[in-house]
TORVEX-337783 format. One record per residue: residue in one letter; residue number from 1; x, y, z of N, C-alpha, C in turn. Coordinates in steps of 0.05 Angstrom, whole numbers, plus 5000, padded with zeros to 4 digits. Layout:
TORVEX-337783
resn/resi/nu/nv/nw/cau/cav/caw/cu/cv/cw
A/NUM/X/Y/Z/X/Y/Z/X/Y/Z
...
END
This chain:
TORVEX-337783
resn/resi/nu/nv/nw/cau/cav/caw/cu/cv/cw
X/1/1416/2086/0995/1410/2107/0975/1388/2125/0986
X/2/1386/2152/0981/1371/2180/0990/1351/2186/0971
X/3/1329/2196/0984/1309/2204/0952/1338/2235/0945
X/4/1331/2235/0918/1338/2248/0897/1362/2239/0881
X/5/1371/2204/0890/1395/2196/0878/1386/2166/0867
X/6/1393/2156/0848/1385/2124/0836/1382/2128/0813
X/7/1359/2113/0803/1347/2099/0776/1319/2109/0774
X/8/1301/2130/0762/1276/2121/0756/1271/2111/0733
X/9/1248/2102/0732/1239/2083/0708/1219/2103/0694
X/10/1217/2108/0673/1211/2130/0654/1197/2114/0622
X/11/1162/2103/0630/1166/2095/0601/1186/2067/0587
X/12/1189/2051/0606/1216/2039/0599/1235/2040/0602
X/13/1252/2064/0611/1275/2080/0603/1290/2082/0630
X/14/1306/2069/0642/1316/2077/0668/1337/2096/0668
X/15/1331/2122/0682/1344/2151/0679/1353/2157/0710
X/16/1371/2176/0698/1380/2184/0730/1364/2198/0752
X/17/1362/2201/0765/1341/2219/0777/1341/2245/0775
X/18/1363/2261/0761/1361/2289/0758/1356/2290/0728
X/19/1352/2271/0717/1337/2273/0682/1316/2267/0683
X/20/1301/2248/0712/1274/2251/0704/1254/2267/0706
X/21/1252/2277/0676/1236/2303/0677/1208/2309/0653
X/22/1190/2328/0657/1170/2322/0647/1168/2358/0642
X/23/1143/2360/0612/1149/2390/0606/1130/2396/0620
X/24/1135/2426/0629/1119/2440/0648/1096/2454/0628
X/25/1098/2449/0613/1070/2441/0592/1045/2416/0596
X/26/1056/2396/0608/1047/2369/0617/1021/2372/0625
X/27/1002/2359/0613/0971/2359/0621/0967/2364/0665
X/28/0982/2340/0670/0984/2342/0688/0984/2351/0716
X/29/1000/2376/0708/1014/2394/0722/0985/2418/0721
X/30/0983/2416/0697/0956/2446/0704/0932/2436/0709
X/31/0924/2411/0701/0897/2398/0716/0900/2373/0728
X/32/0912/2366/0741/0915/2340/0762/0912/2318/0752
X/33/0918/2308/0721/0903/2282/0709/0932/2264/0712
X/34/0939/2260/0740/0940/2230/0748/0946/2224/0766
X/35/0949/2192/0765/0943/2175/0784/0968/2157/0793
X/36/0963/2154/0824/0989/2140/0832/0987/2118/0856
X/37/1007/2109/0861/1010/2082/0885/1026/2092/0899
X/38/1021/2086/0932/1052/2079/0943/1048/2051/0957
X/39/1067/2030/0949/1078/2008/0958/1104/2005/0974
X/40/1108/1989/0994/1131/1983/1007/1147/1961/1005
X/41/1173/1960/0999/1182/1935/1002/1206/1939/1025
X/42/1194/1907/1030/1209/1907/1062/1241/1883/1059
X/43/1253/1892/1075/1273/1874/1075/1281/1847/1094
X/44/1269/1824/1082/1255/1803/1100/1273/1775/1107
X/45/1285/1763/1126/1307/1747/1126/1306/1725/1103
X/46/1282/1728/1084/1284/1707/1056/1288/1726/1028
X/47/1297/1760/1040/1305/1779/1015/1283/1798/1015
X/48/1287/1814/0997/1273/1835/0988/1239/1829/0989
X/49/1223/1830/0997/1191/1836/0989/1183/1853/0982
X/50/1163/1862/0971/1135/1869/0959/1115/1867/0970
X/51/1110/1889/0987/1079/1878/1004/1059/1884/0991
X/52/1038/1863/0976/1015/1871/0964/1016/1883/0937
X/53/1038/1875/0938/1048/1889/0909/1028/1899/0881
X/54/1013/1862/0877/0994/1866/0858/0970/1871/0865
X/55/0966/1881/0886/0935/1899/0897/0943/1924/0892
X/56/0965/1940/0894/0976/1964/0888/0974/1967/0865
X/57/0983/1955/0849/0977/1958/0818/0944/1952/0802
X/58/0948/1944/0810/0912/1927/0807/0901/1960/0813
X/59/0899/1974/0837/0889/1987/0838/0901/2021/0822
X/60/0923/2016/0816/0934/2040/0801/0916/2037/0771
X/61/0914/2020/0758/0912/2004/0733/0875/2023/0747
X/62/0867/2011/0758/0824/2017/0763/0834/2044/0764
X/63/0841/2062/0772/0847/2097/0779/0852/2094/0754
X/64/0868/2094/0742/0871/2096/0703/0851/2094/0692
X/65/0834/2075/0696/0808/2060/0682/0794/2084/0676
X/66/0790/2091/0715/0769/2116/0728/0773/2139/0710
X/67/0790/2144/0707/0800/2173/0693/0810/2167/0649
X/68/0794/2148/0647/0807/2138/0620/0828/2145/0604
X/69/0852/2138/0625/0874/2136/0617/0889/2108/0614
X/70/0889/2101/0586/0894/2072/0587/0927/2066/0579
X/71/0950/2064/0596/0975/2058/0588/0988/2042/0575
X/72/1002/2045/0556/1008/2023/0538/1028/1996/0551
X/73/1024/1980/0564/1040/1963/0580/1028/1945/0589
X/74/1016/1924/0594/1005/1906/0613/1016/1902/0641
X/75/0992/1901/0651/0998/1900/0683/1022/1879/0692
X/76/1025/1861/0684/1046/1841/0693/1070/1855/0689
X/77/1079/1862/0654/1099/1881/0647/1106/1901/0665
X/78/1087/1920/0683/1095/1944/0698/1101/1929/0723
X/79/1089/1912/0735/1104/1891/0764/1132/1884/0750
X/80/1131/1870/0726/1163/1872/0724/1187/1892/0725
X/81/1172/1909/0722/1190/1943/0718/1187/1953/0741
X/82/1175/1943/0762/1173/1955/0798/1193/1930/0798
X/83/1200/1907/0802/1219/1895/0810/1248/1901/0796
X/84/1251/1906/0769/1279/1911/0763/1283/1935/0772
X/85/1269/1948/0774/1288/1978/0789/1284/1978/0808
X/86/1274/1970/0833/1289/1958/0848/1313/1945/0857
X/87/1309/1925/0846/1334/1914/0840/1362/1932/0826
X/88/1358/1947/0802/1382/1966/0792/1387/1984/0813
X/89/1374/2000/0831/1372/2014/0852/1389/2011/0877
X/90/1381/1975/0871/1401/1956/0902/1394/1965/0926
X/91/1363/1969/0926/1348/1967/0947/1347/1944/0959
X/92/1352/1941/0990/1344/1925/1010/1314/1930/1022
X/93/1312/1957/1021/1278/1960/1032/1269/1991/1026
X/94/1257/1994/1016/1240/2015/1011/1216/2026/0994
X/95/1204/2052/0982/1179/2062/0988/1173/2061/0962
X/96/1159/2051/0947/1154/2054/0921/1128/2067/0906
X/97/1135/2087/0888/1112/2109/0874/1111/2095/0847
X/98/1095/2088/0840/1093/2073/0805/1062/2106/0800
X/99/1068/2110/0778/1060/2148/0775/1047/2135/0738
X/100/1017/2143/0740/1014/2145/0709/0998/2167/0708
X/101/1003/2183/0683/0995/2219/0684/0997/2228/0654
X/102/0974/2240/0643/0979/2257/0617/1007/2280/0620
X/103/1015/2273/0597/1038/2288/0588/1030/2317/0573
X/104/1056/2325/0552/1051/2349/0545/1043/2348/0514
X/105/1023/2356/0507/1019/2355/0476/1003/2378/0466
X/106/0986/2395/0490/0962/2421/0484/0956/2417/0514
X/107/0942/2442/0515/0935/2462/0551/0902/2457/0541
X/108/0889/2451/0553/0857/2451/0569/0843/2431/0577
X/109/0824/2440/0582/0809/2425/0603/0802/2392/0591
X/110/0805/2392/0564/0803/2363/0541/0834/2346/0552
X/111/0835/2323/0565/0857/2319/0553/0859/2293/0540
X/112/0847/2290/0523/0847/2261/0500/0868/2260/0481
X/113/0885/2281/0485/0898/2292/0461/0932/2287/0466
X/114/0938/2290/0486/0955/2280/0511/0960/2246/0513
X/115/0992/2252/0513/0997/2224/0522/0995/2213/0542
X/116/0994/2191/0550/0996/2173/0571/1025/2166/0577
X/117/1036/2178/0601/1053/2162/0607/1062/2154/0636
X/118/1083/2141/0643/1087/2132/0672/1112/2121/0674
X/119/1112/2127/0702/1140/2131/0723/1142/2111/0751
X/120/1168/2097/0748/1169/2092/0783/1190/2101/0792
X/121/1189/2111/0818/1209/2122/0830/1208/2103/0854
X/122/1230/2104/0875/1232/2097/0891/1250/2113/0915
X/123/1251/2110/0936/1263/2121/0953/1263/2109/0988
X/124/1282/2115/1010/1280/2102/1035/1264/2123/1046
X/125/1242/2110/1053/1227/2124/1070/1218/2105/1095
X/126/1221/2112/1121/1216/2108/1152/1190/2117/1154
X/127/1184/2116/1182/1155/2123/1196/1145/2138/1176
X/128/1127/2138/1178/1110/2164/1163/1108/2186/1188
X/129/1091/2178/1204/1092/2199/1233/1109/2200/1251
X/130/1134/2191/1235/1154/2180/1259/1159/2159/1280
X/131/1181/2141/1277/1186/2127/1296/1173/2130/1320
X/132/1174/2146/1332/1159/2145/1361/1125/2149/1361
X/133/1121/2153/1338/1093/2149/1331/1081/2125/1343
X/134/1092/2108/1321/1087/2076/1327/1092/2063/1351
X/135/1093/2082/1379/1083/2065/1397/1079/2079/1419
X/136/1075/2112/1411/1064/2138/1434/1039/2146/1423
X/137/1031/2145/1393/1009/2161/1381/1019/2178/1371
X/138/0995/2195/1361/1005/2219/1358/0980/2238/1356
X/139/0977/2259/1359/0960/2284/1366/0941/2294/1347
X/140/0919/2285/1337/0909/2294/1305/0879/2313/1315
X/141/0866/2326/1299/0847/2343/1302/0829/2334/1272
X/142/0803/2341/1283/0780/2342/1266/0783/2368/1248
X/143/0786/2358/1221/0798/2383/1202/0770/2402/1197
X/144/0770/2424/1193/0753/2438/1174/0749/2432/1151
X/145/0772/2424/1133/0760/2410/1112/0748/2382/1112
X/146/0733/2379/1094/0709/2356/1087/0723/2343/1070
X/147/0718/2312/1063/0723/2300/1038/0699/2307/1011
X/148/0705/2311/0993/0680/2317/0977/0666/2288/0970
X/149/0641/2300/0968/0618/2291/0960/0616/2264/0933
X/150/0601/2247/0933/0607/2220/0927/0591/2248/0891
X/151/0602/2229/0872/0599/2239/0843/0614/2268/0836
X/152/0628/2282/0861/0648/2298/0850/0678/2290/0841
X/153/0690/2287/0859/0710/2267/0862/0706/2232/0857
X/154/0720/2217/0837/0716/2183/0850/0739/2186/0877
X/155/0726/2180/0904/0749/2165/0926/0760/2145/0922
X/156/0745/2117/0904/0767/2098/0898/0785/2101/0875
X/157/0794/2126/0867/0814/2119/0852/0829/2145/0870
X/158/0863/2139/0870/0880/2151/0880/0892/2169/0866
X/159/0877/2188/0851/0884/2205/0839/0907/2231/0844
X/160/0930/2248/0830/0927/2265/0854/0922/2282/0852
X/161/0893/2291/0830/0881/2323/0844/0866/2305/0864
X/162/0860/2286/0873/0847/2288/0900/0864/2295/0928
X/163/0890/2295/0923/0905/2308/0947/0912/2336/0943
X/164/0906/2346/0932/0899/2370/0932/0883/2378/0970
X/165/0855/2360/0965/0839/2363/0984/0853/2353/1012
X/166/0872/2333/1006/0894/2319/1026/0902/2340/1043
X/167/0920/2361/1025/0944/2373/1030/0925/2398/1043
X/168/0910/2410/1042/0895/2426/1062/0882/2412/1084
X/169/0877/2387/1086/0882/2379/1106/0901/2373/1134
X/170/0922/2367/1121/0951/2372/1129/0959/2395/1139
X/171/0962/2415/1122/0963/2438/1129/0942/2453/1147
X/172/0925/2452/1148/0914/2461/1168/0914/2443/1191
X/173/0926/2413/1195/0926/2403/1224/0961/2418/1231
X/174/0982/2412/1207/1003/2428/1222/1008/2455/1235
X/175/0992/2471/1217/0990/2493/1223/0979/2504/1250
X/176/0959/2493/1265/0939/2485/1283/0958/2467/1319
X/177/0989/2461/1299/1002/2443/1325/0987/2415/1324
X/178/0974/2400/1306/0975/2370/1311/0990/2361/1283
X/179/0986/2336/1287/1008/2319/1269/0987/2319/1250
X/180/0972/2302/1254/0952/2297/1225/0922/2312/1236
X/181/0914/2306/1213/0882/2318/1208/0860/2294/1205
X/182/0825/2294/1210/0810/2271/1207/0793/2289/1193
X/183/0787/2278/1164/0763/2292/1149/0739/2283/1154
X/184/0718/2288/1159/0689/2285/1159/0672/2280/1124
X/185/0665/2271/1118/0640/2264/1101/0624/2282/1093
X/186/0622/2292/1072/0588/2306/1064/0570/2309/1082
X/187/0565/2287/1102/0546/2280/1120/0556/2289/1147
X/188/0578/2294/1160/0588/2303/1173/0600/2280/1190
X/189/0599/2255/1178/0612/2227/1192/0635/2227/1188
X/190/0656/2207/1196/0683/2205/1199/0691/2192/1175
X/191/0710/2203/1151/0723/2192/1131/0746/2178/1139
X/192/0770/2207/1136/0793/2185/1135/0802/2210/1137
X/193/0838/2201/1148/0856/2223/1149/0869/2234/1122
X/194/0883/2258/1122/0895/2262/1096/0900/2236/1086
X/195/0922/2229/1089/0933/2198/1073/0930/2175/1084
X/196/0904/2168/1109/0913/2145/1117/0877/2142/1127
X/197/0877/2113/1121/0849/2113/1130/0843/2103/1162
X/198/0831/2105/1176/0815/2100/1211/0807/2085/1224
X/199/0815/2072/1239/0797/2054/1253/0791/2063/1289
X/200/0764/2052/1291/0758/2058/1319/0752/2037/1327
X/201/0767/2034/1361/0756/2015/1377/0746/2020/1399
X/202/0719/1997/1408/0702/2005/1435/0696/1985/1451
X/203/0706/1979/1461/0699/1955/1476/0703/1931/1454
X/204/0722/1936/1455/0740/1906/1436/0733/1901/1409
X/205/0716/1921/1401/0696/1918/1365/0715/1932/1353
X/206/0725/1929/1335/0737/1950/1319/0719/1963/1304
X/207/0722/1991/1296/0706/1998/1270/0713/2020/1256
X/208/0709/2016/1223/0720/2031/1206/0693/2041/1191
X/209/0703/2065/1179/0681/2075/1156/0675/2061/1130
X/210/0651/2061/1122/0650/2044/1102/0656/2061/1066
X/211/0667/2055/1050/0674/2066/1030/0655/2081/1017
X/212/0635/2086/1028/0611/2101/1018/0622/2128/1032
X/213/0632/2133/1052/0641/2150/1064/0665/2172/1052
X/214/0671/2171/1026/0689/2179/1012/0712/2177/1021
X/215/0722/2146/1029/0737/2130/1033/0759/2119/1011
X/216/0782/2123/1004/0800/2105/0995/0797/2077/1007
X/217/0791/2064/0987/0793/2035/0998/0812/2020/1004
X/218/0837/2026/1018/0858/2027/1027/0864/1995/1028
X/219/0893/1992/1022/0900/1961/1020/0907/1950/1045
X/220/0926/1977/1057/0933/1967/1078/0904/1967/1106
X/221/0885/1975/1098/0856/1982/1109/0849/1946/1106
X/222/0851/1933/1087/0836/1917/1074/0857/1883/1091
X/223/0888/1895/1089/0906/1874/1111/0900/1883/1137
X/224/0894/1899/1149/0891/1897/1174/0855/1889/1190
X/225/0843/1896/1170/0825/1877/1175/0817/1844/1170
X/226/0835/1831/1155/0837/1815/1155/0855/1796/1174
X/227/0876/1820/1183/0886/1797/1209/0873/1809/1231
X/228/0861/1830/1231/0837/1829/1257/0822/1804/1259
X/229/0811/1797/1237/0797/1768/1240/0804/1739/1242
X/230/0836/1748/1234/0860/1720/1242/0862/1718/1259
X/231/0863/1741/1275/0870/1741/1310/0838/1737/1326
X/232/0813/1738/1313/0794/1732/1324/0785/1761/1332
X/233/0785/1785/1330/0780/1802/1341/0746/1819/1312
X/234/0733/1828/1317/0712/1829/1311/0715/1861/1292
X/235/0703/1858/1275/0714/1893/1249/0689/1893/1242
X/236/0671/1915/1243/0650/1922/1227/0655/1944/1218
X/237/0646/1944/1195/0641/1969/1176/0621/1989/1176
X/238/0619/2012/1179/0588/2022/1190/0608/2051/1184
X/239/0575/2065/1188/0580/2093/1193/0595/2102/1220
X/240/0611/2122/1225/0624/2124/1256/0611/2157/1258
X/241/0598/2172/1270/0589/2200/1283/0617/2200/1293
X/242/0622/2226/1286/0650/2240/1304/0651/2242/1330
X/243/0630/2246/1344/0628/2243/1374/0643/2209/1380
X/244/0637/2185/1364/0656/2168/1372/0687/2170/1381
X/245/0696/2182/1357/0730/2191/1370/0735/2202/1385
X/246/0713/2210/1404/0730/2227/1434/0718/2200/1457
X/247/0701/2184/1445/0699/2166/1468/0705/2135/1464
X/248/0731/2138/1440/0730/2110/1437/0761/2104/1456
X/249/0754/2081/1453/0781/2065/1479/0809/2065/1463
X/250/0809/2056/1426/0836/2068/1409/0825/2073/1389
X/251/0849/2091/1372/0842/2097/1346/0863/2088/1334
X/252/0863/2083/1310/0885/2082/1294/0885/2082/1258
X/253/0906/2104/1258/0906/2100/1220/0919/2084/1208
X/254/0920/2064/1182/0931/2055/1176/0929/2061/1137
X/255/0966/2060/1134/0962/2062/1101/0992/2053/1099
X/256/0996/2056/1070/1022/2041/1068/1046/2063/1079
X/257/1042/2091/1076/1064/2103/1095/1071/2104/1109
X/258/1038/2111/1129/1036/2117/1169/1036/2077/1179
X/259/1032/2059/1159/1032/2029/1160/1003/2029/1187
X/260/1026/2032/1213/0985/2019/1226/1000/2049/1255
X/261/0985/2064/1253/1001/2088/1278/0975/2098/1291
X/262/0979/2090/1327/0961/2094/1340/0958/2120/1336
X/263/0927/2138/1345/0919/2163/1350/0927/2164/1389
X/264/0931/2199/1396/0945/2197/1426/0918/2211/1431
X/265/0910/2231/1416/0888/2249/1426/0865/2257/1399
X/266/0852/2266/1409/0832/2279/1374/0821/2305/1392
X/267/0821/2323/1381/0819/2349/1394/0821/2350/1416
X/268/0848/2347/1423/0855/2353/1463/0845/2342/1472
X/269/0820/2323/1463/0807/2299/1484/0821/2277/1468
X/270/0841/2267/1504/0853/2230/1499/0841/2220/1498
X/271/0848/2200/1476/0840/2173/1467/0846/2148/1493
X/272/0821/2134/1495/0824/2115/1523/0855/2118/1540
X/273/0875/2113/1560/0893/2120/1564/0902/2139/1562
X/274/0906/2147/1525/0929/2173/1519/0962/2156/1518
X/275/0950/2118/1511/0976/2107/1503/0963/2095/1485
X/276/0978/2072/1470/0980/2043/1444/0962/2026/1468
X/277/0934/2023/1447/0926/1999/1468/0927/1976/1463
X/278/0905/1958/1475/0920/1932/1473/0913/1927/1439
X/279/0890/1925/1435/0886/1920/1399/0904/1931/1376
X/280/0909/1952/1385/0924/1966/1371/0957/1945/1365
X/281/0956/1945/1390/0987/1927/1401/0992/1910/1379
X/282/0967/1888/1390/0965/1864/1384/0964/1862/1348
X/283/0949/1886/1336/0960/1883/1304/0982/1893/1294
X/284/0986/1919/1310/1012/1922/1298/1030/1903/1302
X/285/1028/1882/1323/1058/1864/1326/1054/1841/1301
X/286/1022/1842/1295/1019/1826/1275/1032/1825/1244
X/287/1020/1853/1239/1032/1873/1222/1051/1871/1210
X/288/1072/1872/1238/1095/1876/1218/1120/1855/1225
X/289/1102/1830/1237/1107/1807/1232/1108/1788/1204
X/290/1085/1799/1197/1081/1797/1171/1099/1804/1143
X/291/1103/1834/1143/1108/1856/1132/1134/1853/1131
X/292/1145/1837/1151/1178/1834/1155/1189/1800/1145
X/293/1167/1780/1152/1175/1762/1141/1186/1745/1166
X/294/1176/1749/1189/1179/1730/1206/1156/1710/1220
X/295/1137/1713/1205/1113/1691/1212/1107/1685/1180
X/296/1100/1660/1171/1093/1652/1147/1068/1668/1129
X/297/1069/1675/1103/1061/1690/1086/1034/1676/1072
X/298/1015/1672/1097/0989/1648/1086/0975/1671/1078
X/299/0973/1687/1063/0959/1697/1054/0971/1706/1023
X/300/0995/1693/1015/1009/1709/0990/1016/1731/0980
X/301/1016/1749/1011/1028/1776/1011/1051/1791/0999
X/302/1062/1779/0998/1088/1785/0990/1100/1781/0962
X/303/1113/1795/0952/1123/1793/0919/1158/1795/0929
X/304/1173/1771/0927/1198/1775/0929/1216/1788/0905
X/305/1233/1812/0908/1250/1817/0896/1264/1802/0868
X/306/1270/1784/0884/1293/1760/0866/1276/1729/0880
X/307/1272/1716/0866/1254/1685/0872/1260/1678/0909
X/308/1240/1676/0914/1244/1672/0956/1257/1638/0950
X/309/1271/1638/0964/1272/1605/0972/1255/1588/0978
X/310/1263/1552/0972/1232/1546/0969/1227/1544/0993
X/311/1239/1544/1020/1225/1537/1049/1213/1558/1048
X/312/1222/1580/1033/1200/1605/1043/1175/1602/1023
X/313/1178/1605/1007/1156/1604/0984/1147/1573/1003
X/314/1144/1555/1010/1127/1533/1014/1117/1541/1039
X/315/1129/1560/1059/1122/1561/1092/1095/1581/1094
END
């Protein structure tokens, strides 16, 4: 199945995808009031998964909180409504948007007045930077735009007027001839890319920005540091000066789209080589060992589709 063909989930309501629709009156639409996920489910030789499923939600549910939009549904109830459509869909593997956002009821800047409502869609989505991303790099530049400032924006909630700030990021790295863009901080330190958050390595340390940095606290940020430390390899959290990314040995973003995709260069200055190095390697093989369901799930990653079998559920 193609995005713009299936089942979305609407409020309860599973609609076709050319009825799911919202008035262009919708709070929404003229002031950015909401909030969203993207989750993956992978197709794993014990069935359908859910990677992280209920950290995705967990954190859709806090971005609601953030913006006091409270949905009428309990969190378990909306994991059940990401798995049946799914399932109605007859997905084997793909990209999932669970979407909660004031509706249409009155226009201004108030919107208490406005309903609450929410959507999952789904669709097949590949690389984010492309297949050949994931194991050439790819070419990104230090953006002109900044992430804003800590008490203008919340960064931990995934709002999307905060991609607003995204999408000029983007656009000005495509525009420019690189793939992605790296925002800088208030402070002029290294945040995170449009949609994907950063890691730097130097001599075998890994290191990421710390959420003070107007950081998404990224899930897939939060699994790959934790099998950094499965595999024994060392992650600190700290401030990074931008002058690091022209002299570190790899870079790499990781989120649930771009998943874990080496950096090749950061402003025409290569990154160590100007290939996938070895750290990089070594998690991504982890990754999506994981992610795929061919090394055991000790960490309870995974939300199967339809009940896993018990060798799997016990392995």
């Amino acid at each position: 199945m193609s995005f713009g063909s299936g089942k979305i989930w609407m409020n309860g309501r599973l609609v076709d995808w050319a009825d799911a629709n919202i008035h262009i009156g919708s709070h929404v639409v003229h002031y950015g009031s909401g909030v969203f996920e993207g989750a993956r489910c992978y197709d794993t030789p014990n069935g359908s998964a859910c990677f992280r499923l209920d950290a995705h939600l967990r954190r859709l549910y806090d971005s609601a909180k953030i913006y006091r939009m409270t949905y009428d549904l309990e969190l378990s109830a909306f994991r059940d409504a990401v798995l049946e459509t799914i399932r109605v869909n007859g997905y084997q593997a793909c990209y999932i948007r669970p979407l909660i956002y004031r509706g249409y009821h009155e226009l201004g800047v108030n919107p208490f007045e406005c309903p609450v409502e929410a959507a999952i869609l789904l669709w097949s989505w590949g690389a984010y930077l492309g297949a050949e991303a994931l194991e050439k790099g790819v070419d990104v530049q230090v953006s002109s735009w900044a992430r804003p400032a800590p008490n203008t924006f919340p960064a931990m909630a995934k709002s999307t007027a905060n991609y607003a700030n995204s999408q000029l990021i983007k656009m000005d790295a495509l525009l420019n001839g690189y793939s992605e863009g790296i925002a800088l901080d208030p402070s002029g330190l290294v945040s995170e890319g449009s949609g994907q958050n950063i890691f730097v390595v130097r001599d075998e340390v890994i290191y990421t920005p710390t959420v003070s940095g107007s950081v998404l606290p990224g899930i897939t940020r939060d699994v790959v540091r934790t099998l950094a430390r499965d595999l024994g390899m060392e992650v600190r959290e700290q401030p990074i000066p931008r002058e690091m990314l022209y002299i570190a040995d790899e870079v790499f973003f990781t989120g649930t789209a771009a998943e874990l995709s080496p950096v090749r260069s950061v402003d025409k200055i290569v990154v160590g080589n100007g290939r996938r190095g070895p750290v990089t390697a070594a998690l991504q093989r982890r990754f999506f060992d994981v992610v795929n369901g061919v090394v055991p799930d000790t960490h309870g990653w995974l939300t199967y589709v339809t009940a896993a079998p018990a060798a799997a559920a016990q392995g």
